[in-house]
MARMILUM-500936 format. One line per 5 residues: for each residue x, y, z of C-alpha. Coordinates in steps of 0.05 Angstrom, whole numbers, plus 5000, padded with zeros to 4 digits. Example, Ala and Ser with C-alpha at 12.3 -4.5 7.8 and 13.67 -1.06 7.14 Angstrom:
// MARMILUM-500936
5246:4910:5156 | 5273:4979:5143 .
***
This chain:
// MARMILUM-500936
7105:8863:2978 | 7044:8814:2968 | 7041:8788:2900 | 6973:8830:2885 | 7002:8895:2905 .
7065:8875:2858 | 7019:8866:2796 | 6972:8930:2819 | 7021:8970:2822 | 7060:8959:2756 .
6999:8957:2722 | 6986:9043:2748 | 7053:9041:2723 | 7025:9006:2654 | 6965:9058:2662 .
7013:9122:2668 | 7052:9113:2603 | 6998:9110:2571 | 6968:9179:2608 | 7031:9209:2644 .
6980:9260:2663 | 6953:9220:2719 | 7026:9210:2743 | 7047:9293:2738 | 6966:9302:2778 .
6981:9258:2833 | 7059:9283:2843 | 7048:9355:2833 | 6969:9378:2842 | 7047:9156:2115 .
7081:9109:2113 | 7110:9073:2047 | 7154:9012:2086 | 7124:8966:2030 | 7135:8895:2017 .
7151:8901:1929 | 7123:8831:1930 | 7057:8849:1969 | 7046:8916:1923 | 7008:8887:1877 .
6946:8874:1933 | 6909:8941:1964 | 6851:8936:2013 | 6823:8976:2069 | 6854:8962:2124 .
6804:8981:2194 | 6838:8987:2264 | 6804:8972:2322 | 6845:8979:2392 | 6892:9009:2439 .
6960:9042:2441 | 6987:8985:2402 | 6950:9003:2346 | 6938:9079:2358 | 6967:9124:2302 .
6932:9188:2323 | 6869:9182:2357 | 6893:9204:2431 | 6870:9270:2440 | 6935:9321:2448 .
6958:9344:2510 | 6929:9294:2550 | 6972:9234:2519 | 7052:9232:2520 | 7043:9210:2454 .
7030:9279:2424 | 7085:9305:2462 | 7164:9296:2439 | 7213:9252:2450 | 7149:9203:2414 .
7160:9203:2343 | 7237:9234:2336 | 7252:9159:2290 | 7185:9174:2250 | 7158:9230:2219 .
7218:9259:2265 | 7159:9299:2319 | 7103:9280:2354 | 7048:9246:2324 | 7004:9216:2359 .
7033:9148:2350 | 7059:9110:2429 | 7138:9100:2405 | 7193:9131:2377 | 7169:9121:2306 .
7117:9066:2266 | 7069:9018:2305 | 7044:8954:2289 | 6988:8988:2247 | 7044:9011:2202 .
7071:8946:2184 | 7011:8917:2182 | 6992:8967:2135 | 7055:8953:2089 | 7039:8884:2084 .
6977:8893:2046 | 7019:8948:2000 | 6981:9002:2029 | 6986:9067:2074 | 6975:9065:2155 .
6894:9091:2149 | 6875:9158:2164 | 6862:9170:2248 | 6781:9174:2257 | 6798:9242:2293 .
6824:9259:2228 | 6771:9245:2180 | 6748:9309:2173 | 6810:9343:2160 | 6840:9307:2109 .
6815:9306:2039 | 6780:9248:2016 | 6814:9205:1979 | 6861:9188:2037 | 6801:9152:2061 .
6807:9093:2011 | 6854:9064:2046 | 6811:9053:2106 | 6813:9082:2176 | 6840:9074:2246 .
6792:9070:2311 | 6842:9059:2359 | 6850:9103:2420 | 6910:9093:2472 | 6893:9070:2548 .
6820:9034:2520 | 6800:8961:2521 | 6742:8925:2505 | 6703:8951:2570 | 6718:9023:2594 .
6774:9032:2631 | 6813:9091:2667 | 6820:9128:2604 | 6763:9172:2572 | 6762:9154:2507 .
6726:9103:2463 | 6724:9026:2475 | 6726:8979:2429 | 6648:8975:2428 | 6647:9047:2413 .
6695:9040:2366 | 6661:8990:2319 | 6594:9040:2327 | 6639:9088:2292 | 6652:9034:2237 .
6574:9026:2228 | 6563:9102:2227 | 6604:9116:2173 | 6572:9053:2131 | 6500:9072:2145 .
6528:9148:2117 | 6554:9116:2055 | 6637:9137:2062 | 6642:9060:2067 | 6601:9013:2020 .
6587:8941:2030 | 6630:8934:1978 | 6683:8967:2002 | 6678:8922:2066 | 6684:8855:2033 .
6750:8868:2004 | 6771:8890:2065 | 6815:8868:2126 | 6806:8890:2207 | 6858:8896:2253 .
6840:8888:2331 | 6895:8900:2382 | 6879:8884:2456 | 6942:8903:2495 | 6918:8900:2565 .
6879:8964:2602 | 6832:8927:2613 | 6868:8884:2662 | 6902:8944:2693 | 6835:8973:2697 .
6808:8922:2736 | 6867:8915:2786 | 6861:8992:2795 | 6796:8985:2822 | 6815:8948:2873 .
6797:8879:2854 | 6835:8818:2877 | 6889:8767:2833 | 6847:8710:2853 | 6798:8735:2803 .
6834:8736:2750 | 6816:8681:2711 | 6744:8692:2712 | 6761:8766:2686 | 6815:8742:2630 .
6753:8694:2612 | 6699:8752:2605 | 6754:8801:2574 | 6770:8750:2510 | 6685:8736:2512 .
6672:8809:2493 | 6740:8819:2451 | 6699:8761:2409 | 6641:8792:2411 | 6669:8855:2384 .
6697:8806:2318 | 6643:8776:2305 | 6604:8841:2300 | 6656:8868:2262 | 6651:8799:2219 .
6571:8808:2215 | 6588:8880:2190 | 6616:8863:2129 | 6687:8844:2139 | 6713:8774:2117 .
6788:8772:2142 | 6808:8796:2222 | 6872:8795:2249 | 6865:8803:2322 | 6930:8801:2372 .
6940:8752:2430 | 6972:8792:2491 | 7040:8806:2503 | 7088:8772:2560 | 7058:8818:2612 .
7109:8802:2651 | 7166:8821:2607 | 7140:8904:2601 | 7193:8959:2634 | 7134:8974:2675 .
7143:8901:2707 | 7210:8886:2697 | 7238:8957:2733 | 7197:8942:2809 | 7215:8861:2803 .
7278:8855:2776 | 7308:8923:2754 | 7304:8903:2684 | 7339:8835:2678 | 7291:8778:2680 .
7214:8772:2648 | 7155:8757:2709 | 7142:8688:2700 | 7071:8692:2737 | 7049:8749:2688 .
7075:8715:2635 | 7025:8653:2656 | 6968:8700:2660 | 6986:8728:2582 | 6989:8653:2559 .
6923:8636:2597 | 6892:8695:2563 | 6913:8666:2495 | 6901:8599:2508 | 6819:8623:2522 .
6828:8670:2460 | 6851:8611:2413 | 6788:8570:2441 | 6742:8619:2431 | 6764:8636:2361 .
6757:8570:2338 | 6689:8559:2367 | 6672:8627:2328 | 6701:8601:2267 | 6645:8544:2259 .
6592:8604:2263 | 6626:8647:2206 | 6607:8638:2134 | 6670:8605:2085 | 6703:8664:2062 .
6718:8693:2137 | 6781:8686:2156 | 6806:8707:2229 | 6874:8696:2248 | 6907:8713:2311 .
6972:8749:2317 | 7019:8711:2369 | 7045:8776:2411 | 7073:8729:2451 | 7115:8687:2420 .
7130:8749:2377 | 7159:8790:2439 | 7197:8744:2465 | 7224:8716:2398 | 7239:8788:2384 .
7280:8803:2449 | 7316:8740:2448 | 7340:8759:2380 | 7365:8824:2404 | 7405:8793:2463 .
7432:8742:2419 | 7452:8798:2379 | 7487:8838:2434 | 7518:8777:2459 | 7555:8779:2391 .
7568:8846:2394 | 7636:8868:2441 | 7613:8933:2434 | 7545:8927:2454 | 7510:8932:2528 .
7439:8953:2515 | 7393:8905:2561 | 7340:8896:2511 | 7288:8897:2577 | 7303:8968:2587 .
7265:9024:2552 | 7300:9080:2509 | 7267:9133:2540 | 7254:9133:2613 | 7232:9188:2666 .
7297:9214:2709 | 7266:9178:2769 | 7207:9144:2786 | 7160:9200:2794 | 7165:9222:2714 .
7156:9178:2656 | 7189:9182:2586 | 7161:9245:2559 | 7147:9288:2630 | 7172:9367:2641 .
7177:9407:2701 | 7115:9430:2719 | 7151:9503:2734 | 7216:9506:2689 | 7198:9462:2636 .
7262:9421:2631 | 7255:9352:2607 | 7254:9300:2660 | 7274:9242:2624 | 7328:9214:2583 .
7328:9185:2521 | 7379:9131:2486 | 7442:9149:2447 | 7411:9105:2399 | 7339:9078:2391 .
7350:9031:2337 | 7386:8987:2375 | 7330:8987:2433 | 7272:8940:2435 | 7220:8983:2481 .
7216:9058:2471 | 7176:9065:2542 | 7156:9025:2603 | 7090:8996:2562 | 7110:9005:2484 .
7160:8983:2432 | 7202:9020:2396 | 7199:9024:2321 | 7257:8970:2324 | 7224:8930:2370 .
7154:8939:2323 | 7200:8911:2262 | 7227:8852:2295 | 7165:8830:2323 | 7133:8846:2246 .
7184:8801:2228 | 7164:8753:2267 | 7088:8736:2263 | 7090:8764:2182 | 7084:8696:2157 .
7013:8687:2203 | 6982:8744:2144 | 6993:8698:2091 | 6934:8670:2102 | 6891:8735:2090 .
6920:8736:2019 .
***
């Protein structure tokens, strides 16, 4: 198989758990994890993004997120959030001693002082363009920001003491390589991706916001999506790997040339996904390398479809039996799915880019 129809087709695979819809069409017709030494700082947190980040946005029954095994760890049922239990927002969230924000989708059904603590934009399967998924990109998602200032639920004030959280994950790649379009390209698109991904901060700077955190990507190449077609789970892709590290390298530039146009009290910092994955995963095999007892391949999701036509979360159409099987024990897995970690994996990769929030302190 040519090396473009390798990374098209694990990125549909990327695409489908994220909307295992698609997949079933084309087959069958409050959180308190505080830090005691962070409790005495609250702010608003804003999340702007994708599944990463997602806590509730996706619109139910057309995301697996909404649908079980997602979120038997945390609240115990489905939720709306892409893993067994808490996302990045979560932690990110207990860092600053506060809760996860409300979901946008929510706003109006939830009374309003859960509002102070900010709210989540982020809607599973978008990116900063529009991609397969019909739901808000970032763009959109900052409009929703300014909508709710320019009503007064948000004050100026409210938005300097503030921090942002943008998560860019990757649809927009898998996007582009669904429509056809050749790997050649690819460094032009990685360039105009991370050009409107800093766009989108700096408007969300301009807004009123002083401190962004904004993720690099992931090791592409190290996703269950990938890692099940190349190498049935045991080794990373080294050439997506290089296009997630030439991603961040651009990112990194472009953030610093952003820096010198942002007042003194702005602060952006980039969260290394990269580094944070793979320190993460090595962790966890070091760990099972010291444990006799242990055989869990830390590439291999928790919860995965009972053959390649179903994804982690898929019934029968007819009788309604589950078609996937989940992991005696998620804890001890790093990825919950073929795209997303599981609450463990979330923790240990928390663990470790935390000391990169210091400086939004």
């Amino acid at each position: 198989m040519e090396q473009t129809s390798i990374l098209s087709f694990c990125l549909f695979l990327l695409y489908i758990s994220t909307c295992p819809q698609v997949l079933h069409s084309a087959v069958s017709s409050d959180h308190r994890h505080r830090h005691h030494h962070h409790e005495r700082v609250t702010v608003k947190l804003f999340v702007f993004g994708d599944s990463y980040a997602d806590t509730g946005n996706s619109v139910k029954f057309v995301t697996g997120s909404w649908e079980p095994p997602y979120g038997i760890t945390f609240p115990g049922k489905p939720a709306g959030r892409f893993s067994d239990g808490r996302v990045l927002t979560d932690y990110i969230a207990s860092f600053f001693g506060t809760r996860s924000p409300v979901p946008y989708n929510w706003r109006n059904r939830v009374k309003k002082s859960k509002l102070r603590n900010g709210m989540n934009f982020a809607y599973g399967g978008t990116g900063v363009f529009e991609t397969l998924v019909s739901a808000p990109n970032m763009t959109t998602q900052i409009d929703f920001l300014q909508q709710l200032v320019e009503k007064k639920l948000y004050t100026k004030r409210d938005l300097y003491s503030s921090v942002a959280f943008v998560s860019l994950a990757g649809n927009d790649y898998a996007a582009y390589f669904l429509k056809g379009n050749q790997s050649q390209d690819l460094p032009a698109v990685s360039i105009s991706i991370v050009n409107q991904l800093v766009v989108n901060i700096k408007r969300i700077n301009d807004l009123g916001v002083p401190r962004i955190l904004v993720t690099s990507i992931a090791p592409m190449g190290c996703l269950p999506a990938v890692t099940s077609i190349l190498s049935s789970y045991q080794n990373c892709s080294e050439s997506l790997n290089a296009a997630s590290r030439f991603h961040n390298q651009i990112l990194h530039q472009k953030v610093e040339e952003l820096k010198n146009h942002t007042t003194r009290r702005s602060t952006i910092v980039i969260l290394d996904l990269y580094n944070g994955f793979l320190s993460a995963i090595q962790q966890h095999h070091d760990l099972q390398q010291g444990n006799s007892t242990a055989s869990e391949n830390m590439l291999m999701p928790c919860c995965v479809g009972v053959s390649s036509e179903y994804s982690c979360g898929s019934v029968d159409g007819r009788s309604g039996a589950k078609m996937y099987t989940v992991c005696s024990n998620p804890g001890r897995s790093f990825f919950w799915d073929k795209v997303h970690p599981s609450q463990n994996g979330w923790h240990a990769v928390y663990s470790a880019i935390e000391s990169s929030l210091s400086p939004l302190h």
